[in-house]
C-alpha positions as CSV (number, residue, x, y, z in Angstrom):
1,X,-6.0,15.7,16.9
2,X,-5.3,16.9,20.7
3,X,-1.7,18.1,21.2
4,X,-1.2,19.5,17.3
5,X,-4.7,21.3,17.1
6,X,-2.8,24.7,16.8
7,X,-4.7,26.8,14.6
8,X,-4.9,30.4,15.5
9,X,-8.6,31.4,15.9
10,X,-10.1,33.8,14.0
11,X,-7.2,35.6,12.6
12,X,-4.7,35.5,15.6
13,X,-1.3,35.2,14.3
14,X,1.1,35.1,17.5
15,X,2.1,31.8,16.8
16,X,3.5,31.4,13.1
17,X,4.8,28.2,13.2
18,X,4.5,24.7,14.4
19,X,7.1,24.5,17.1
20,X,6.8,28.5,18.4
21,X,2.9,27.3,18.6
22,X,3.4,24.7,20.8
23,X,5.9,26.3,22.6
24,X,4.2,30.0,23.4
25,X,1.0,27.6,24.3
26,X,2.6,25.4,26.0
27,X,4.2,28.7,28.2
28,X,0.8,30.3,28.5
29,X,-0.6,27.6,29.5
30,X,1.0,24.6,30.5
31,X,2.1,21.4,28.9
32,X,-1.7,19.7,29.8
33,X,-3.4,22.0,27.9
34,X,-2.2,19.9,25.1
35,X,-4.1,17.5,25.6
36,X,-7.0,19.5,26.4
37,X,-10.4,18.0,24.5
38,X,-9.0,14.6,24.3
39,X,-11.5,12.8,27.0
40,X,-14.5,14.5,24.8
41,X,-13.1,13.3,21.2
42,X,-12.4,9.5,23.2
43,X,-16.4,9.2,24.3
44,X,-17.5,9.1,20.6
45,X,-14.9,7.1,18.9
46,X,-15.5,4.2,19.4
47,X,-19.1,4.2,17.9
48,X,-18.3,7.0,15.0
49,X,-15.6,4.3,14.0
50,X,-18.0,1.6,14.0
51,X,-20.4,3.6,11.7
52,X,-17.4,4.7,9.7
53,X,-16.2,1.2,9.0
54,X,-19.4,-0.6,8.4
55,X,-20.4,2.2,6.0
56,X,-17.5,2.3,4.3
57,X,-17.9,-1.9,3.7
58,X,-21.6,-1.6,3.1
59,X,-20.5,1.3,0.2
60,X,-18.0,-0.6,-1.0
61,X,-19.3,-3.8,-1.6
62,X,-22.6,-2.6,-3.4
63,X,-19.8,-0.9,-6.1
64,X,-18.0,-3.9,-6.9
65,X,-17.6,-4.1,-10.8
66,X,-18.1,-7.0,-12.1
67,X,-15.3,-9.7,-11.2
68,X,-15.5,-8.2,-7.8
69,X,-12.8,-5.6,-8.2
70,X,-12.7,-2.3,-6.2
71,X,-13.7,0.6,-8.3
72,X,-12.6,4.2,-8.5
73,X,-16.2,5.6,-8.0
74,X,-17.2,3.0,-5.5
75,X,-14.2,4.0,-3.0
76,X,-15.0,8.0,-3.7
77,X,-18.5,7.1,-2.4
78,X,-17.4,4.4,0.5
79,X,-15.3,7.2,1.9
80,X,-18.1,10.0,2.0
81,X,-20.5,7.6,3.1
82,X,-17.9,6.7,5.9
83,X,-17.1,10.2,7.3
84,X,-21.1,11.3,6.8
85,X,-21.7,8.6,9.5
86,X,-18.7,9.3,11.7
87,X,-19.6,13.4,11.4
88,X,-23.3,12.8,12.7
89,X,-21.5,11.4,16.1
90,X,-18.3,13.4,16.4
91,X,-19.4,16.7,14.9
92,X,-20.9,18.1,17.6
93,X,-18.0,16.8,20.1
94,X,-15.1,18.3,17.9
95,X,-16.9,21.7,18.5
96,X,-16.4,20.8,22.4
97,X,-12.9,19.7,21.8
98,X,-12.0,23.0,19.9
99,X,-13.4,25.3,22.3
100,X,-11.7,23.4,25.3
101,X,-8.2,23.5,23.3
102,X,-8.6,27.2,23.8
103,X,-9.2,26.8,27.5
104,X,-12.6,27.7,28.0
105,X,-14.3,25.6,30.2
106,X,-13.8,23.5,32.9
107,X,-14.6,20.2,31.2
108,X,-17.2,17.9,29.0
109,X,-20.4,18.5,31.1
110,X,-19.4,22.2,32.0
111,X,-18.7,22.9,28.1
112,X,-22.3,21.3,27.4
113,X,-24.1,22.8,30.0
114,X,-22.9,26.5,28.9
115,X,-22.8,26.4,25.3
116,X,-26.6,25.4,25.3
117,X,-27.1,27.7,28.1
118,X,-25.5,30.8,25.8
119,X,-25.7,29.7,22.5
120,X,-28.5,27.1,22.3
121,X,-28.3,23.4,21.1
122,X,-27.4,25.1,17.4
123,X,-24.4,25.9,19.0
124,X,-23.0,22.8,18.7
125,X,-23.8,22.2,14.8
126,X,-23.3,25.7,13.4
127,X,-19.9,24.0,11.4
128,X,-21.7,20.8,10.7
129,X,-22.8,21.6,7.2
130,X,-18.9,23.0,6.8
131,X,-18.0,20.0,8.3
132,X,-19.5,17.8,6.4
133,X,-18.1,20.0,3.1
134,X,-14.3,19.6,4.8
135,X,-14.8,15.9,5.5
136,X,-16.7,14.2,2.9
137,X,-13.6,15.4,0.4
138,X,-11.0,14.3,2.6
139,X,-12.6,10.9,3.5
140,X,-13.1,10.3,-0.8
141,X,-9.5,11.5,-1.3
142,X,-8.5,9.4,1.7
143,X,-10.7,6.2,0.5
144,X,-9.9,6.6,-3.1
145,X,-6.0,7.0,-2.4
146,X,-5.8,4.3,-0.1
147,X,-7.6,1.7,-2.2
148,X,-5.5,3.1,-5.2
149,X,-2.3,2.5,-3.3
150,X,-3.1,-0.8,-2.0
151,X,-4.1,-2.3,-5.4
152,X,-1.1,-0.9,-7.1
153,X,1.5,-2.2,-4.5
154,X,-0.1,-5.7,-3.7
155,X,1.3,-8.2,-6.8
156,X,0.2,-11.4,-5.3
157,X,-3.6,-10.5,-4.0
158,X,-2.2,-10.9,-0.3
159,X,-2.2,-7.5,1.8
160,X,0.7,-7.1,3.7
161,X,1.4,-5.4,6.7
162,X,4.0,-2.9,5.2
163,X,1.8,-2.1,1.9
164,X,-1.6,-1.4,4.6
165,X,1.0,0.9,6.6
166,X,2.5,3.1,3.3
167,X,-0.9,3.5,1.6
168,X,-2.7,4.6,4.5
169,X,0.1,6.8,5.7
170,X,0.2,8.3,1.9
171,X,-3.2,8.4,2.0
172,X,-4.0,10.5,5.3
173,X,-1.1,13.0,4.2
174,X,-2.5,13.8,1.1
175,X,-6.0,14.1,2.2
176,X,-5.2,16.3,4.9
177,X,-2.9,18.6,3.3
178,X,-5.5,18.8,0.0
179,X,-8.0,19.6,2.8
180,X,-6.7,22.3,4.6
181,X,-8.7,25.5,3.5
182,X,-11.7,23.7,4.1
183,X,-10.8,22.7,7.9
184,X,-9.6,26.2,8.7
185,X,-13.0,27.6,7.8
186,X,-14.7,25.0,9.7
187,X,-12.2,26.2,13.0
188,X,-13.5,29.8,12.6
189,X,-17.0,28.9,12.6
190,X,-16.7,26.6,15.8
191,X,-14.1,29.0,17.6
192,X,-15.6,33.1,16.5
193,X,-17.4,33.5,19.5
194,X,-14.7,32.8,21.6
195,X,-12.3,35.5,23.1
196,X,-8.8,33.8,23.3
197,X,-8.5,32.4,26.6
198,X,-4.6,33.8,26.8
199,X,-6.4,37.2,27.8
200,X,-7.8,35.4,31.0
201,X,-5.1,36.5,34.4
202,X,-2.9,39.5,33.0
203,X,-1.6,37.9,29.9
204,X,0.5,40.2,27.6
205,X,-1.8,41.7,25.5
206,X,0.5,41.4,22.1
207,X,-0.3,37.2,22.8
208,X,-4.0,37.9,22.0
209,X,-4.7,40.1,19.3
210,X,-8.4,39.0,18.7
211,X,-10.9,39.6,20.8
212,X,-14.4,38.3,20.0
213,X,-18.0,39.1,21.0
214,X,-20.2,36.9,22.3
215,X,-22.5,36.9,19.6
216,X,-21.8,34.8,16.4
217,X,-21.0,37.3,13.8
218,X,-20.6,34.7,10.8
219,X,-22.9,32.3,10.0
220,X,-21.9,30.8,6.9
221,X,-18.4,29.2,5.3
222,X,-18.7,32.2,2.4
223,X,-18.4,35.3,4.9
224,X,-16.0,32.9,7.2
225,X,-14.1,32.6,4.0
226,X,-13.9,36.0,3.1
227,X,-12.8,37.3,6.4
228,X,-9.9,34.8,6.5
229,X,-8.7,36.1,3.3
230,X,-9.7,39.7,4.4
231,X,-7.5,39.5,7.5
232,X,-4.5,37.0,6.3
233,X,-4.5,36.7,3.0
234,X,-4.3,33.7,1.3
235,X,-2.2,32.1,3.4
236,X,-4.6,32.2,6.2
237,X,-6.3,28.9,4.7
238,X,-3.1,26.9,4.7
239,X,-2.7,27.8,8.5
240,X,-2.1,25.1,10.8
241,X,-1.3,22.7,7.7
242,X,1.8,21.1,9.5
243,X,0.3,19.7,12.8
244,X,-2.9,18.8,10.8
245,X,-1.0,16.9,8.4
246,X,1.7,15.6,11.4
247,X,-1.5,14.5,13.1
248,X,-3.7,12.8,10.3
249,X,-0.8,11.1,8.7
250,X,0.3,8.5,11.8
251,X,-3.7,8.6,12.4
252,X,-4.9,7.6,9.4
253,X,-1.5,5.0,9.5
254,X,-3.1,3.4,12.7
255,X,-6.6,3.2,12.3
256,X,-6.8,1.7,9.2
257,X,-4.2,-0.8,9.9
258,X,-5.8,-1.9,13.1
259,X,-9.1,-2.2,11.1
260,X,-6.8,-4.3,8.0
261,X,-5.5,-6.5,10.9
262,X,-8.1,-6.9,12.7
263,X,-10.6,-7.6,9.6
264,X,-7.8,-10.4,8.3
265,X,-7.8,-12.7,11.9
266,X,-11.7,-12.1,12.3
267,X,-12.2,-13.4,7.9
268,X,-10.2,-16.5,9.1
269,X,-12.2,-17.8,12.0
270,X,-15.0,-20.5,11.5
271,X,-17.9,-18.8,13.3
């Protein structure tokens, strides 16, 4: 989610479109600011991913129906259980790495340091109940589809490499793009506060149309909601849609696969 996070914060519609995103950011900025946010969303991977995964098995195994088949309910509930456990780590970091996409701050530590400073620790969970309402649907439409896909294309029992790529790949796509309107409400709540860092050295003032106080002005996903449709219309919940969907589809597509993989060689060694 580094180089595609593109959404416009709170209302700022300079960049329309995918490609004229990246490029005017890209101008404004430079090409590394890209990949601005990355280093903080790497430190808590690896163990959100561990609780993600061993939630999502615990879930999943206590649902089996009775001849041990995967069921519909059970993978709705493996996947919230999955992102509930990955959220309580990377939450708090994906506020970080949203602010530091819109160039504020110098790094990690600096980010900390000020927002608690500022804004208190609550700073870094105000979106976590949104959050947690944009992620838990997305990981049981993610789960759910996935499980679907992979019992519907494997005819032998055996789980191929090709089947674990499609359905995962289908499965991050759809979840992401049904998910949408949730995730741009959460990216208002972590971003309001936040004058658009474009402003910062003489930039053209028709590049930054929004400029925000340093007070939070909206609290809650209802108002957040309201002002997005207030200011954009409709459409302003379905902003961003193509990098979040370019980005969560080939994500999705690798993580689980590595996981398949990697869960297939480990079931066949004699501990």
């Amino acid at each position: 989610q580094g180089p595609l996070a593109l959404q416009a914060p709170n209302g700022a519609t300079a960049a329309t479109t995918t490609r004229s995103g990246t490029v005017s950011f890209a101008q404004l900025a430079g090409l590394t600011r890209l990949w601005r946010g990355v280093q903080t969303i790497l430190i808590g991977c690896i163990p959100a991913h561990a609780l993600y995964f061993s939630s999502y098995e615990l879930v999943k195994a206590a649902t089996l129906d009775q001849e041990g088949n995967v069921t519909t309910y059970g993978s709705a509930l493996a996947g919230a259980a999955a992102v509930t456990g990955h959220d309580i780590i990377l939450g708090p970091l994906d506020t970080v790495k949203q602010r530091l996409q819109l160039g504020h701050y110098r790094g990690l530590s600096h980010a900390l340091s000020t927002m608690i400073a500022n804004e208190g620790a609550v700073s870094l969970f105000r979106s976590f109940p949104v959050t947690l309402a944009t992620n838990i649907p997305y990981g049981m439409v993610m789960v759910g589809t996935n499980e679907f896909c992979k019992k519907q294309w494997t005819s032998n029992g055996d789980l191929t490499l090709g089947v674990t790529l499609a359905s995962s790949s289908l499965a991050g796509f759809v979840a992401a793009a049904s998910t949408t309107p949730l995730d741009r409400i959460k990216t208002y709540l972590q971003t309001q506060q936040l004058t658009p860092a474009c402003t910062v050295g003489g930039a053209a003032a028709d590049h930054c149309p929004v400029k925000a106080s340093g007070n939070a002005v909206v609290t809650g996903w209802r108002e957040a909601a309201f002002r997005i449709y207030e200011t954009e219309g409709a459409v302003g919940f379905f902003r961003g849609l193509t990098p979040r969907v370019l980005s969560h589809t080939p994500a999705v597509a690798i993580s689980w696969t590595t996981y398949e993989t990697a869960k297939h060689y480990l079931q066949r060694i004699e501990w």
